[in-house]
gemmi code that builds the backbone of each chain (N, CA, C; Angstrom):
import gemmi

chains = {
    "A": [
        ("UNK", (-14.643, -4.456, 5.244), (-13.474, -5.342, 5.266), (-12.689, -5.185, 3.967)),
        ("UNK", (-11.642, -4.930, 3.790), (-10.349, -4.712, 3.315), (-10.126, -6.350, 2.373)),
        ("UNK", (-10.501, -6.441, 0.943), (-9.917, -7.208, -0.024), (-9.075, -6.987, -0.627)),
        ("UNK", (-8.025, -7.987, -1.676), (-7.470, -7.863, -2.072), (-7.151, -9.194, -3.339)),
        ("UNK", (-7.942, -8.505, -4.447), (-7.793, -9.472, -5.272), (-6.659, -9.310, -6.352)),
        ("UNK", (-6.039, -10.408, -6.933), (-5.022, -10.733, -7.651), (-5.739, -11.078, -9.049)),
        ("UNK", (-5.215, -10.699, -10.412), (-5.395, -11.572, -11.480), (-4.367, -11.000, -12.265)),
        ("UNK", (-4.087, -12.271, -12.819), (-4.529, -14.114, -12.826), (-3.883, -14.726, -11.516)),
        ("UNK", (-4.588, -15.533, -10.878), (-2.923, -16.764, -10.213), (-2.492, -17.393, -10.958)),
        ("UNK", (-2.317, -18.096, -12.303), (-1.580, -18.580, -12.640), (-1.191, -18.050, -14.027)),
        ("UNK", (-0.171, -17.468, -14.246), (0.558, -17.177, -15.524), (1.491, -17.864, -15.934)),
        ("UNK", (1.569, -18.076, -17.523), (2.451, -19.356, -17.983), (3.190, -18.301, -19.492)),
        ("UNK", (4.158, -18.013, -19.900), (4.408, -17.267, -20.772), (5.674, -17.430, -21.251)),
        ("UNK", (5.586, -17.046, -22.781), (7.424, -17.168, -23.135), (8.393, -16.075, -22.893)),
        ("UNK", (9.156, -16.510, -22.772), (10.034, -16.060, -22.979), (10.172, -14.590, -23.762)),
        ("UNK", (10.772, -13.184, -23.644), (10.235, -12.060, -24.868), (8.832, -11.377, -24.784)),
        ("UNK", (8.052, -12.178, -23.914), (6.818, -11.785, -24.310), (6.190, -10.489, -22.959)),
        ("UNK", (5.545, -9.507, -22.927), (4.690, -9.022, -21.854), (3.662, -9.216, -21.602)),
        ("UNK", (3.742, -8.910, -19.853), (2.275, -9.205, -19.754), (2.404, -8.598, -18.568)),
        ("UNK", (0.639, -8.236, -17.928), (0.362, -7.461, -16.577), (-0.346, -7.990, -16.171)),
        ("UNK", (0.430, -7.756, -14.480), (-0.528, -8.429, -13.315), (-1.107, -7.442, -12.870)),
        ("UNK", (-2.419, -7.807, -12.012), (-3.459, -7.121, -11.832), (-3.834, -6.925, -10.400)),
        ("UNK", (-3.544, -6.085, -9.873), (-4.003, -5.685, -8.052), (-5.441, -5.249, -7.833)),
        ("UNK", (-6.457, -5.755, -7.488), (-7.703, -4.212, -7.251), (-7.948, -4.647, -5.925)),
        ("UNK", (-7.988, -4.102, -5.134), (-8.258, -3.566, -3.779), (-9.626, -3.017, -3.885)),
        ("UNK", (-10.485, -3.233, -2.215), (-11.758, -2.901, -2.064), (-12.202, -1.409, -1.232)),
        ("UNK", (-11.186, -0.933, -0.591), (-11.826, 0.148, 0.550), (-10.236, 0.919, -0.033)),
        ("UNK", (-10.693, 2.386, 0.669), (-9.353, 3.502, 0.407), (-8.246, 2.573, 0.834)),
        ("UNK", (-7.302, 3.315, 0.262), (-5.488, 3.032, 0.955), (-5.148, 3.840, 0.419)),
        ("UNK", (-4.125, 3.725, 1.705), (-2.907, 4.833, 1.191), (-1.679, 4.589, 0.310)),
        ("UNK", (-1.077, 3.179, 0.650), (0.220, 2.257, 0.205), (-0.364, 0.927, -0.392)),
        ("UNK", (0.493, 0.542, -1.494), (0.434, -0.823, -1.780), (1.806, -1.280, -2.048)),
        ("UNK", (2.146, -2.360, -1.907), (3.505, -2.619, -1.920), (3.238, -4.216, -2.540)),
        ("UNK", (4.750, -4.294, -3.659), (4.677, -5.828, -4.495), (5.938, -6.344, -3.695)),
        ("UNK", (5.309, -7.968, -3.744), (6.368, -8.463, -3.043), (7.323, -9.843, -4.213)),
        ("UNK", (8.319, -10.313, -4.398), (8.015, -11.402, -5.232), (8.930, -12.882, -4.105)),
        ("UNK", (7.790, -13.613, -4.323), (8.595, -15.010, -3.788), (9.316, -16.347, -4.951)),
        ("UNK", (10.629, -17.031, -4.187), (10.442, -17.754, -5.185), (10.522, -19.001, -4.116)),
        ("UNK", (10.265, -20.228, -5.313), (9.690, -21.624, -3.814), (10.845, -21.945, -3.043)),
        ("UNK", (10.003, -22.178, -1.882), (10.677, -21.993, -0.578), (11.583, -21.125, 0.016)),
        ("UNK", (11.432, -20.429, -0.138), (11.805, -18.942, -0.030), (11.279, -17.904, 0.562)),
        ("UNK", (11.665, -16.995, 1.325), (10.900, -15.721, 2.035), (10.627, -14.815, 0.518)),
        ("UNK", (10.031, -13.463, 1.448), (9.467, -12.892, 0.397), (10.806, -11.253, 0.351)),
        ("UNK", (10.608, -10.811, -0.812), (11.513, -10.037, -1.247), (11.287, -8.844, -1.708)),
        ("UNK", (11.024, -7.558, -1.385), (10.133, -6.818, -1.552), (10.815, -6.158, -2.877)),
        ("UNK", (9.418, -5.631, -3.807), (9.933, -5.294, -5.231), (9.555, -3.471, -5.229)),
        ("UNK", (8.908, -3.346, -4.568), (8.146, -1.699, -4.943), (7.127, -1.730, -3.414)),
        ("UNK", (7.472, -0.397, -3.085), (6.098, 0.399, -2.533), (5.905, 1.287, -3.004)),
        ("UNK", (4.690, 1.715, -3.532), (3.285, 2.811, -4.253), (3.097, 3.557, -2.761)),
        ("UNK", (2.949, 4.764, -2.736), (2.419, 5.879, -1.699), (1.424, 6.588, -2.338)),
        ("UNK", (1.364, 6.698, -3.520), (0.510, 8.429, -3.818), (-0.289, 7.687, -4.997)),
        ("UNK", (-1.078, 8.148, -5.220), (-1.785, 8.613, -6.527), (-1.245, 8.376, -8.008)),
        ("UNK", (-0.727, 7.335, -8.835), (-0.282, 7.990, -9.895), (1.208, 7.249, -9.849)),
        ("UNK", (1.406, 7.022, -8.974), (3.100, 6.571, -8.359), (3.395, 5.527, -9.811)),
        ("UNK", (4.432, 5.311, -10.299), (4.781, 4.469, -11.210), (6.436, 4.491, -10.715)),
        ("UNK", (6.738, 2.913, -10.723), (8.462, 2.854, -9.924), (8.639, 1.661, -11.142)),
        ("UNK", (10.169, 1.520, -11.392), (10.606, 0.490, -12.180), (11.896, -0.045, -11.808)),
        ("UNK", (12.058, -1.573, -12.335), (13.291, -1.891, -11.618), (13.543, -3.332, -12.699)),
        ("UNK", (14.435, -2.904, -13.471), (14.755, -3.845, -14.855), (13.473, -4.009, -15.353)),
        ("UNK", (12.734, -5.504, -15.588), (11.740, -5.428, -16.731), (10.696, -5.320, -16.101)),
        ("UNK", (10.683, -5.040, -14.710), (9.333, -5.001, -14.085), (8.897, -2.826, -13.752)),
        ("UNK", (7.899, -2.708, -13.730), (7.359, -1.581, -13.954), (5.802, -1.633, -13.095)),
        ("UNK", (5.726, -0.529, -12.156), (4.248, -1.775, -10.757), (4.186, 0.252, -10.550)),
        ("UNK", (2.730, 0.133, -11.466), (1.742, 1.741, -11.277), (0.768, 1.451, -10.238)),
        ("UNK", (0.320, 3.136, -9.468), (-1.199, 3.020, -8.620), (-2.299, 3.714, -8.956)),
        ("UNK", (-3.077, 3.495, -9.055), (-4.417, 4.149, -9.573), (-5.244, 4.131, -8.441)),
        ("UNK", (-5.293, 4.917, -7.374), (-6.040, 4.725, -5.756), (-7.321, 5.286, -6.209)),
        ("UNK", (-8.240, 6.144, -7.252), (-8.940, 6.459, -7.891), (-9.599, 4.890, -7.924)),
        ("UNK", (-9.211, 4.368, -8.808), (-10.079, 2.757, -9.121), (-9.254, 2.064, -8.617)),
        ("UNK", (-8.558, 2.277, -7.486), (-8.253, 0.901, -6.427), (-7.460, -0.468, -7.143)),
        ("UNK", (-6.494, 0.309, -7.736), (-5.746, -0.555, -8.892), (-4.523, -0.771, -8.788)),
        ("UNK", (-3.847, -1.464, -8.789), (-2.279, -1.777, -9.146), (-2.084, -2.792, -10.202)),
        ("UNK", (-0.851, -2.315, -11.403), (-0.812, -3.333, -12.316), (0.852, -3.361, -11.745)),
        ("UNK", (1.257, -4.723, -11.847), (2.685, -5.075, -12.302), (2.875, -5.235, -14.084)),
        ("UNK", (3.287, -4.508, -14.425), (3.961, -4.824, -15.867), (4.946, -5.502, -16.065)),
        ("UNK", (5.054, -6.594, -17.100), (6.413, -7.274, -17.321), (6.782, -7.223, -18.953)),
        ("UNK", (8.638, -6.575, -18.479), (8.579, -6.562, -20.496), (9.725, -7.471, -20.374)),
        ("UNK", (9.211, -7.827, -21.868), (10.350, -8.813, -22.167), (10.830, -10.100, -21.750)),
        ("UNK", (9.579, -11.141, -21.134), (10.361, -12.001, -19.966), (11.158, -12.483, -19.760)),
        ("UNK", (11.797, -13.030, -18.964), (12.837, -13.894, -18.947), (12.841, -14.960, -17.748)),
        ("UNK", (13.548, -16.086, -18.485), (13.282, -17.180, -17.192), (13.366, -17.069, -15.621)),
        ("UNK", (14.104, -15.974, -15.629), (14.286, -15.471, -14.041), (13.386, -14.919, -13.360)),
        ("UNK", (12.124, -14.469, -14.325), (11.317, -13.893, -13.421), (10.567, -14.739, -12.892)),
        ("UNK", (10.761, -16.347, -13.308), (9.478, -17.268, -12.801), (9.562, -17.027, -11.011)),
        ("UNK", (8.368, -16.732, -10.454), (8.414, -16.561, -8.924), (6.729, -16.743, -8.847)),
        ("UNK", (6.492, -16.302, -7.484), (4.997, -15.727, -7.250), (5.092, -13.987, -7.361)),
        ("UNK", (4.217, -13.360, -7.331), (4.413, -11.847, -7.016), (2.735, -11.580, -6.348)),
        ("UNK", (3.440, -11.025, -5.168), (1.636, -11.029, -4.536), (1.862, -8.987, -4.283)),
        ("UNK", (1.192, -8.808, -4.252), (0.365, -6.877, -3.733), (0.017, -7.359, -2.344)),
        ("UNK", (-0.029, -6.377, -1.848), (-0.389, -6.101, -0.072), (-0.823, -4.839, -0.272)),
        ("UNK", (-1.440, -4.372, 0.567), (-2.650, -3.066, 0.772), (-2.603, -2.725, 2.219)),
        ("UNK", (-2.781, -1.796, 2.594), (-2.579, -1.133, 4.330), (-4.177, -1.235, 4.115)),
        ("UNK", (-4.785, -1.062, 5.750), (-5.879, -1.051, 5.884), (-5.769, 0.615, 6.137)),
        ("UNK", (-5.808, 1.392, 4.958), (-5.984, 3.131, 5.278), (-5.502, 3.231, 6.569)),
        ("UNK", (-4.228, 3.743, 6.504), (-3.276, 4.171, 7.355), (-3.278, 3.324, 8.773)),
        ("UNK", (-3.181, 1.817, 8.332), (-3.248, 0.832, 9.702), (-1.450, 0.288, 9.225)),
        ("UNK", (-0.613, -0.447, 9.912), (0.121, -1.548, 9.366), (-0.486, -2.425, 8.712)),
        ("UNK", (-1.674, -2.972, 8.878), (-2.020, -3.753, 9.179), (-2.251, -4.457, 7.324)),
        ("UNK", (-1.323, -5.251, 7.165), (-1.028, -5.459, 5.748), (-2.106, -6.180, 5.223)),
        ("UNK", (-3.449, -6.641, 4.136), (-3.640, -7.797, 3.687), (-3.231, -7.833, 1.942)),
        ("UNK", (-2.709, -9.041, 2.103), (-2.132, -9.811, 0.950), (-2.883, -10.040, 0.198)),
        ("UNK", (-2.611, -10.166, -1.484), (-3.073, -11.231, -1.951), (-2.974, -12.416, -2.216)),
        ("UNK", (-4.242, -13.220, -3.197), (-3.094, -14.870, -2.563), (-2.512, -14.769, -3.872)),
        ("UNK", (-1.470, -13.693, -4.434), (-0.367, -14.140, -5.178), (-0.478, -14.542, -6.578)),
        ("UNK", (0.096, -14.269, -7.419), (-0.040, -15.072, -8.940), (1.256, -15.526, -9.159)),
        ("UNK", (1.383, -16.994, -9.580), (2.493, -17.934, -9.645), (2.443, -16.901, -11.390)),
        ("UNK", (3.954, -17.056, -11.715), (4.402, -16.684, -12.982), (5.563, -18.130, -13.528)),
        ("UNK", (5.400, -18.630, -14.431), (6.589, -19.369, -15.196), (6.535, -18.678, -16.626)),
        ("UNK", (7.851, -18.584, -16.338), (8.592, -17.995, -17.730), (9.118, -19.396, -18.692)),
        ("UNK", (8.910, -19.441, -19.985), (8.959, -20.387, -20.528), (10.288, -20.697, -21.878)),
        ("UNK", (11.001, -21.086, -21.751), (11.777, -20.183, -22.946), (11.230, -20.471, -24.644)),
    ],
    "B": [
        ("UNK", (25.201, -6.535, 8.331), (23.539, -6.870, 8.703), (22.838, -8.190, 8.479)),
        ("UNK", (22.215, -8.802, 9.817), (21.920, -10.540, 9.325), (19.976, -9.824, 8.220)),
        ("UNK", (19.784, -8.495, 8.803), (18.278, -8.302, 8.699), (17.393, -8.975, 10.030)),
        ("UNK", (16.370, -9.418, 9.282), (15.309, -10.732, 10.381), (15.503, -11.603, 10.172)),
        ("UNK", (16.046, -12.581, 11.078), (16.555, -13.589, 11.609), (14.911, -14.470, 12.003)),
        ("UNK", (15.295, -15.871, 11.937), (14.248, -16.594, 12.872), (14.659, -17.850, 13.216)),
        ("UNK", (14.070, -18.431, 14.353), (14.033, -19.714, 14.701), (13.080, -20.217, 15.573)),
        ("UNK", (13.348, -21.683, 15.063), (13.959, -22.557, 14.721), (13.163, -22.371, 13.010)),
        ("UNK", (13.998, -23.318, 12.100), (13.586, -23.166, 10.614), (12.694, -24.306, 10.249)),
        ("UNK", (12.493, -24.908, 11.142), (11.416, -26.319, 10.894), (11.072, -26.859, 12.605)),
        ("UNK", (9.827, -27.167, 12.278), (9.543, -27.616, 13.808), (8.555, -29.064, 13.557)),
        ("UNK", (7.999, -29.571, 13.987), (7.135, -31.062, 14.160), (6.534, -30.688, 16.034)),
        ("UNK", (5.504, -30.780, 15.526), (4.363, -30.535, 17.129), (3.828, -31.494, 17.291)),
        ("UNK", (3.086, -32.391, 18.208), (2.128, -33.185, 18.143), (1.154, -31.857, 18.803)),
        ("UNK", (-0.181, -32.557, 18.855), (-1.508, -31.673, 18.868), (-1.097, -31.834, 20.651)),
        ("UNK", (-1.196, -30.206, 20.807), (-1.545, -29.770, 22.609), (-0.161, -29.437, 22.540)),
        ("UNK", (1.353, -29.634, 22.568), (2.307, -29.073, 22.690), (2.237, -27.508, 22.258)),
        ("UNK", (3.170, -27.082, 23.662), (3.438, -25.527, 23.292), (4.999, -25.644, 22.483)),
        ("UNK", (4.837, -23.968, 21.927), (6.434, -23.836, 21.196), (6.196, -22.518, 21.022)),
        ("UNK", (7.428, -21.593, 21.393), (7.743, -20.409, 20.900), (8.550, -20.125, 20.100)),
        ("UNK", (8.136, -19.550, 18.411), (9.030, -18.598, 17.368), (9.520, -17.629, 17.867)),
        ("UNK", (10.834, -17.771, 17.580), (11.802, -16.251, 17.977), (11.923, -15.363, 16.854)),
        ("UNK", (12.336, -14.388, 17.104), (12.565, -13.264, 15.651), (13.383, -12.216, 15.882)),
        ("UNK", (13.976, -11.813, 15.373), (15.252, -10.748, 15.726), (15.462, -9.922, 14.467)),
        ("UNK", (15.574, -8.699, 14.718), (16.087, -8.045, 13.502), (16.804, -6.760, 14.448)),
        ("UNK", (18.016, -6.727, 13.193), (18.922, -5.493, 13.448), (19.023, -4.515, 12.672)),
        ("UNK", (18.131, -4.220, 12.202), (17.476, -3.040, 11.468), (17.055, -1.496, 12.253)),
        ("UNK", (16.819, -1.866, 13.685), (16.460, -0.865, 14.592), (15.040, -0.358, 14.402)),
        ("UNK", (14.138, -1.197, 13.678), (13.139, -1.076, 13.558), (12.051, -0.739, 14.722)),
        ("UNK", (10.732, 0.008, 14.246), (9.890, 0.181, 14.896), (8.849, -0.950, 14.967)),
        ("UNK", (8.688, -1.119, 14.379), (7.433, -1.988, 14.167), (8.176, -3.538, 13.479)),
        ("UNK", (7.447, -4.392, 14.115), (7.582, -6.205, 13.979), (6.250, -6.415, 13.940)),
        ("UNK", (6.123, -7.851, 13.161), (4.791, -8.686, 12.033), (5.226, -10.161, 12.522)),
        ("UNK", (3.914, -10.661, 12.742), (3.906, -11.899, 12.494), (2.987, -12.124, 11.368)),
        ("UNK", (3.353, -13.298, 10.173), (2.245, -13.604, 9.326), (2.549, -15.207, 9.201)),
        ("UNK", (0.834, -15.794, 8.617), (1.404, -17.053, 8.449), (1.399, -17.217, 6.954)),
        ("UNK", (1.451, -18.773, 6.026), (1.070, -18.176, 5.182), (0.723, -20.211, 4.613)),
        ("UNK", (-0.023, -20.214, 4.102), (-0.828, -21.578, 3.987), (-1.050, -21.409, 2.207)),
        ("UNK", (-1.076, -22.175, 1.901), (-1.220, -22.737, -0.131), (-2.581, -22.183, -0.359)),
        ("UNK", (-2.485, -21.349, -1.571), (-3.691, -20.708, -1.912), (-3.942, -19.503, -0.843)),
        ("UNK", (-3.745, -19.120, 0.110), (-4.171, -18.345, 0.823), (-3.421, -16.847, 1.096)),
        ("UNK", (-1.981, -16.479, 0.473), (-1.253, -15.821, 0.364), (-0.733, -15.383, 1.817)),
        ("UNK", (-0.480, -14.498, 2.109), (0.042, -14.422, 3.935), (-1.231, -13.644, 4.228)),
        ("UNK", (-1.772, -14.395, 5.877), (-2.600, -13.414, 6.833), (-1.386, -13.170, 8.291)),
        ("UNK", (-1.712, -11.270, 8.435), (-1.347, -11.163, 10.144), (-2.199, -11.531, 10.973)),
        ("UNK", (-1.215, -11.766, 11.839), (-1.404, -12.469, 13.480), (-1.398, -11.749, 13.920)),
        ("UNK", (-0.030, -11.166, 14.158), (0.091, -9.956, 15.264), (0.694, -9.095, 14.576)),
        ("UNK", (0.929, -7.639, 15.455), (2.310, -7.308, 15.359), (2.148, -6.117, 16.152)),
        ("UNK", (3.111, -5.052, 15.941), (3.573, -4.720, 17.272), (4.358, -2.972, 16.471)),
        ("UNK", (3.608, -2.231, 16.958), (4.136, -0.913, 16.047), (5.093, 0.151, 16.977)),
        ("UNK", (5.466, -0.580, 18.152), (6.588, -0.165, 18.915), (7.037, -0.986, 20.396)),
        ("UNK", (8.156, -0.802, 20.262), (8.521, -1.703, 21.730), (7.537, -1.736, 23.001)),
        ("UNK", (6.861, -2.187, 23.682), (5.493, -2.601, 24.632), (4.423, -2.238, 23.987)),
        ("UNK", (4.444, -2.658, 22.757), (2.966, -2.503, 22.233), (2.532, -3.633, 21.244)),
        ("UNK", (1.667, -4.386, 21.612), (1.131, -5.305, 20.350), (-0.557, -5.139, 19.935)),
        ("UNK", (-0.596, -5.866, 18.893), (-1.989, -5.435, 18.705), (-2.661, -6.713, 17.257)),
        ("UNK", (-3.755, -7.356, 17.504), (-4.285, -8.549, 16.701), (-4.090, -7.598, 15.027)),
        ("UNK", (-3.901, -8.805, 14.321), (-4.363, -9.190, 13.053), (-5.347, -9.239, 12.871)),
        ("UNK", (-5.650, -10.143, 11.892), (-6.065, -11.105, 10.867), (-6.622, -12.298, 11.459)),
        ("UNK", (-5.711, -13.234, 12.037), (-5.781, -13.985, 12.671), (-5.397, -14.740, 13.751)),
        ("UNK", (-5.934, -14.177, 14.779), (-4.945, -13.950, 16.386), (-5.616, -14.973, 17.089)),
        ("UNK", (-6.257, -15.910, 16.739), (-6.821, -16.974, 17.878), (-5.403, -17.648, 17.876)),
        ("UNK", (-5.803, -18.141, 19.147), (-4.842, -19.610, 19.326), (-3.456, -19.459, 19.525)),
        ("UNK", (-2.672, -17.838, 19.199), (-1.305, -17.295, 19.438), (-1.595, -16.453, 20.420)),
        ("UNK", (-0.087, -16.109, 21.160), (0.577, -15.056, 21.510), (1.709, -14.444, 21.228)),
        ("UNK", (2.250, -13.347, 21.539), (2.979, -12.515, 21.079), (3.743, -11.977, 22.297)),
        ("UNK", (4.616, -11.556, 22.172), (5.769, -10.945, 23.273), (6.794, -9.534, 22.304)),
        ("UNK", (6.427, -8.381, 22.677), (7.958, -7.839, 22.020), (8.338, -7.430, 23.315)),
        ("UNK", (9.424, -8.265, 23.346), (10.929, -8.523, 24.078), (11.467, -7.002, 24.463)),
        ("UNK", (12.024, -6.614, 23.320), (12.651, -5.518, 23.582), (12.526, -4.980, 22.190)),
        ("UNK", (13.468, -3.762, 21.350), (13.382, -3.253, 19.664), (13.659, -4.225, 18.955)),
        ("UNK", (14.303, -4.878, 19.276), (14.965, -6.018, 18.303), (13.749, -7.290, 18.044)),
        ("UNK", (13.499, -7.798, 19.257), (13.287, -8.910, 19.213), (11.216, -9.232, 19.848)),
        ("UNK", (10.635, -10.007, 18.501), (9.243, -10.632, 18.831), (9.096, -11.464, 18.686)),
        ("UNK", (8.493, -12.219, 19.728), (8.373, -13.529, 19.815), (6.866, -13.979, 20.110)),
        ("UNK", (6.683, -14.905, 19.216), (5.069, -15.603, 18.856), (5.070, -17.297, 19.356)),
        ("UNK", (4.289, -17.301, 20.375), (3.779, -18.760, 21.017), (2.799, -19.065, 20.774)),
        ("UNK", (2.655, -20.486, 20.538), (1.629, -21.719, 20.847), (1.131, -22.226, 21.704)),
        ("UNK", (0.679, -21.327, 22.567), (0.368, -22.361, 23.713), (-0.480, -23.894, 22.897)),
        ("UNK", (-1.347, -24.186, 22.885), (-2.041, -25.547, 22.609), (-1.710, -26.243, 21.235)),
        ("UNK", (-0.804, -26.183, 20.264), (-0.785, -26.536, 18.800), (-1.875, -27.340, 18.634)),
        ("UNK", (-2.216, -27.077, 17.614), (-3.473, -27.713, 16.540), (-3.153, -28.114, 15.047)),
        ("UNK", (-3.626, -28.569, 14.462), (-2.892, -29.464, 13.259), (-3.343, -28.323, 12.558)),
        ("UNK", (-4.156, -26.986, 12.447), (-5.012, -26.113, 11.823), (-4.010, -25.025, 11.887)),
        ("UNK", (-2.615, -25.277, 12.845), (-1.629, -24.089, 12.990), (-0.231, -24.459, 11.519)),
        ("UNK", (-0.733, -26.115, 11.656), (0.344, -26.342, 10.575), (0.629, -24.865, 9.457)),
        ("UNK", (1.909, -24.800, 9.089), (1.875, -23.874, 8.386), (3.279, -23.043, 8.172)),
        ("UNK", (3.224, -21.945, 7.185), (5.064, -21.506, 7.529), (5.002, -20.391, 7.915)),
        ("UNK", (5.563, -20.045, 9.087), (5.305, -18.675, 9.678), (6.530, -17.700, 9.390)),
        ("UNK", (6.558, -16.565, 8.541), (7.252, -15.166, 8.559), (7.339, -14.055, 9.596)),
        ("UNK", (8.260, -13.816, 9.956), (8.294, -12.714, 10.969), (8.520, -11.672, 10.095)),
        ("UNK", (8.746, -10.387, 10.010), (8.887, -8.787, 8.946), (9.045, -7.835, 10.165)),
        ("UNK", (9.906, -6.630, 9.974), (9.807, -5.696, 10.217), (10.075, -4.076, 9.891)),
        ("UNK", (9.549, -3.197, 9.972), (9.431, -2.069, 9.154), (9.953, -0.801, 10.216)),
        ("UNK", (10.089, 0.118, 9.071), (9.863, 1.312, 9.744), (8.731, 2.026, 8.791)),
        ("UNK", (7.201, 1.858, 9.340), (6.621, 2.077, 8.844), (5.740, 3.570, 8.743)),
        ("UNK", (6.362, 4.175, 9.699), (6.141, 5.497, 9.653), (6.640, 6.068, 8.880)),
        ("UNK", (7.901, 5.954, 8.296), (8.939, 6.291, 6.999), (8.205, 6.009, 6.060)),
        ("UNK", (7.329, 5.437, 5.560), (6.714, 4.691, 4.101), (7.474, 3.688, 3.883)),
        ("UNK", (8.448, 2.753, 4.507), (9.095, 1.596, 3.991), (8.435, 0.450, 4.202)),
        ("UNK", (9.276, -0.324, 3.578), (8.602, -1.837, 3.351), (8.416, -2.699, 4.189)),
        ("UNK", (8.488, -3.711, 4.705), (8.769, -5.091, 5.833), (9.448, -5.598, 4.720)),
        ("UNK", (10.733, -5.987, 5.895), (11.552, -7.014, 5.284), (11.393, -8.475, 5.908)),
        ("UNK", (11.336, -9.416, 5.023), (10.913, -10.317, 5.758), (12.086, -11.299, 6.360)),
        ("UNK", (11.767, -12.217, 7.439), (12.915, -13.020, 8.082), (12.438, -14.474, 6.872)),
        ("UNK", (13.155, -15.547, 7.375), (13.669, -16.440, 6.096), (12.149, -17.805, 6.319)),
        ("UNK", (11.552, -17.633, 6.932), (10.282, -18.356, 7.707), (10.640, -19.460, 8.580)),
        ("UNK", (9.611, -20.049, 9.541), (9.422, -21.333, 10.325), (8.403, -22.359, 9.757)),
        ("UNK", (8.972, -23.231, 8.733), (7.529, -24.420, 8.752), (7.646, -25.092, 10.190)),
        ("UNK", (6.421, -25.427, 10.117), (5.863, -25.902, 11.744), (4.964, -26.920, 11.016)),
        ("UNK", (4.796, -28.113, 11.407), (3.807, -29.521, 11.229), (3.255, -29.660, 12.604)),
        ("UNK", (1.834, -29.932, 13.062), (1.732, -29.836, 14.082), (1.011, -31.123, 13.554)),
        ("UNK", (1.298, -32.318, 14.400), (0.613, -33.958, 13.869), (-0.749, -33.956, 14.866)),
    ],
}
model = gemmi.Model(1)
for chain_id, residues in chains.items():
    chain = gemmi.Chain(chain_id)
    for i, (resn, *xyz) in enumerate(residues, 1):
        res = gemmi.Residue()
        res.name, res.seqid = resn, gemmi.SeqId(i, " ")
        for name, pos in zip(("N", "CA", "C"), xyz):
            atom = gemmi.Atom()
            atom.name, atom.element = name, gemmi.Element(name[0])
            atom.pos, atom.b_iso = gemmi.Position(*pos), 0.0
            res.add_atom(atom)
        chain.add_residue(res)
    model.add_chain(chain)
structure = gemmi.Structure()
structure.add_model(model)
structure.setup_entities()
């Protein structure tokens, strides 16, 4: 069975500062994909990972794969109050749709 | 482009009422998702459906059904609501043979009393 753990769920941080979120997954995959929510809100997709090695960026966020040790980090530089959201990873069940989530790490940006 | 669409955006059940979620996307997508998604628990699939007459269980498929309509459109019923369905349901759909993402529709909270 196909896990998908998150760390931390809860991040609290200033403003300026970095920090990385943490994906590890339990069985092969092929894809992982970050999603970010903010409350009450659908979800908004930030990156999909395909390969080995994949590293994608998009302003201060930066989300590598390491399918070797079953890893995904989200990197954050510089924060800023806008990034306060959730950001959860999803994992294919090795070449299924069949998505499982994690349960997400709440982020507040602090100024 | 509206994307995935859904309705209704809030619902109230008492326990044993049926209700069907609609979902629409104009994306021309292959593949449609149902997920729910409950506090602490991040989203689990229900269903979904990786081409027009085809569906196939999740995660967590008791107690639903599923319909794809036609490319556009999947639709997820209740037959019996249970207060255990309470919850906000997302519809998504992909073209997932491409390597792309699910985009998701805007959700349904549902209270089932």
């Amino acid at each position: 069975e196909l896990k998908v753990e998150q760390n931390p769920l809860f991040l609290s941080m200033q403003e300026g500062k970095n920090y990385t979120i943490y994906c590890n997954y339990s069985t092969t995959s092929d894809r992982l994909y970050w999603y970010r929510q903010d409350p009450g809100k659908s979800l908004e997709s930030l990156f999909v990972l395909l390969s080995n090695g994949a590293v994608k960026q998009e302003g201060r966020l930066m989300a590598s794969l390491d399918t070797k040790a079953r890893l995904s980090t989200l990197h954050i530089t510089a924060a800023v109050h806008d990034l306060s959201a959730t950001y959860f990873c999803a994992v294919d069940r090795g070449g299924s749709e069949k998505l499982v989530f994690g349960k997400g790490t709440k982020l507040t940006v602090n100024p | 482009n509206a994307g995935v669409t859904q309705t209704p955006k809030f619902q109230v059940l008492k326990t044993g009422q049926s209700m069907t979620l609609q979902c629409a996307q104009d994306m021309n997508h292959n593949s449609m998702y149902w997920y729910r998604q409950d506090p602490g628990m991040g989203l689990r699939l229900i269903y979904y459906s990786a081409s027009e007459g085809t569906t196939d269980k999740g995660e967590v498929p008791n107690g639903y059904n599923v319909s794809r309509l036609n490319k556009r459109e999947f639709s997820l019923r209740l037959e019996s609501a249970a207060p255990s369905q309470t919850s906000v349901y997302f519809c998504a759909s992909s073209e997932w043979a491409q390597g792309e993402t699910q985009y998701f529709g805007p959700g349904t909270r549902l209270l089932v009393l």
